[in-house]
DRENTOR-697596 format. One line per field, with one value per residue: residue number from 1; chain; x, y, z of N, C-alpha, C in turn. Coordinates in steps of 0.02 Angstrom, whole numbers, m for minus. Example, Ala and Ser with C-alpha at 12.3 -4.5 7.8 and 13.67 -1.06 7.14 Angstrom:
BEGIN
kolke	[1  2]
rose	[A  A]
n_u	[660  642]
n_v	[m284  m112]
n_w	[390  354]
ca_u	[615  684]
ca_v	[m225  m53]
ca_w	[390  357]
c_u	[660  645]
c_v	[m165  2]
c_w	[390  394]
***
This chain:
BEGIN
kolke	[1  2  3  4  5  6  7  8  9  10  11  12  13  14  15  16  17  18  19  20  21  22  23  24  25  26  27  28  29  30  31  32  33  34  35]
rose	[A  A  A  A  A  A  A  A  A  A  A  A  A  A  A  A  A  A  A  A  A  A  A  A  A  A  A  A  A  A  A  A  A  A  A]
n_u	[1482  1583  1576  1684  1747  1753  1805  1894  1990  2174  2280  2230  2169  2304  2379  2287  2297  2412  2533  2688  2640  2737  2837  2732  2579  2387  2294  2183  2010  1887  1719  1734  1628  1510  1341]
n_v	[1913  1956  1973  2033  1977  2049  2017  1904  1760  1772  1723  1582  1566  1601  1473  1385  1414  1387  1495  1564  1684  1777  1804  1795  1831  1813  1953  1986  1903  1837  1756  1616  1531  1447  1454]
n_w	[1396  1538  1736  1850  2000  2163  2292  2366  2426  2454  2476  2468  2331  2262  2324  2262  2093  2111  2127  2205  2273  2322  2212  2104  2075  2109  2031  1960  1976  1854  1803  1699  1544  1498  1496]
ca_u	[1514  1583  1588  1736  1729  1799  1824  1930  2056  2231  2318  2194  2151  2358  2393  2252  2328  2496  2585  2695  2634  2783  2871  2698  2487  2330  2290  2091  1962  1835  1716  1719  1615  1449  1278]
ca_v	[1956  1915  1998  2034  1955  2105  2011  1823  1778  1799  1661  1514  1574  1570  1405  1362  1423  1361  1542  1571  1725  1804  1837  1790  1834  1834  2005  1988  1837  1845  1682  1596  1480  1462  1422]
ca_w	[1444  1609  1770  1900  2063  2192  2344  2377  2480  2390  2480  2442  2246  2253  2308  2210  2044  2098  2119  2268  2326  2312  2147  2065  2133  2077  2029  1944  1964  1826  1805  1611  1528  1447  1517]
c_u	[1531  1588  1666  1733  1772  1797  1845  1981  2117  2255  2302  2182  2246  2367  2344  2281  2415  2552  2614  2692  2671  2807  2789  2624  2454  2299  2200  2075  1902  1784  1732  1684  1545  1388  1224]
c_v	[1918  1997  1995  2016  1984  2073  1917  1852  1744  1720  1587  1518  1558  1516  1374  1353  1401  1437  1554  1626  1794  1860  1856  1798  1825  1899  2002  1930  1856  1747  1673  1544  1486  1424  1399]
c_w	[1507  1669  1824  1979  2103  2246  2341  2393  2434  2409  2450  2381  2215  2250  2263  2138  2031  2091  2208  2307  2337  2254  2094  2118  2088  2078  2016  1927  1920  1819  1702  1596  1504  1495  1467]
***
């Protein structure tokens, strides 16, 4: 399972991901990966 992470800041997870903000966002941050 994963959880949903309800609070980050849009702009920096954007440039992060490479979207400009604009036409394109980050809508939901979940984490992934295995421990």
């Amino acid at each position: 399972g994963t959880c949903a992470i309800v609070a980050y800041q849009q702009d920096k997870l954007d440039e992060f991901i490479g979207v400009d903000g604009d036409n394109e966002v980050s809508l939901y941050v979940a984490p992934v990966g295995k421990l």
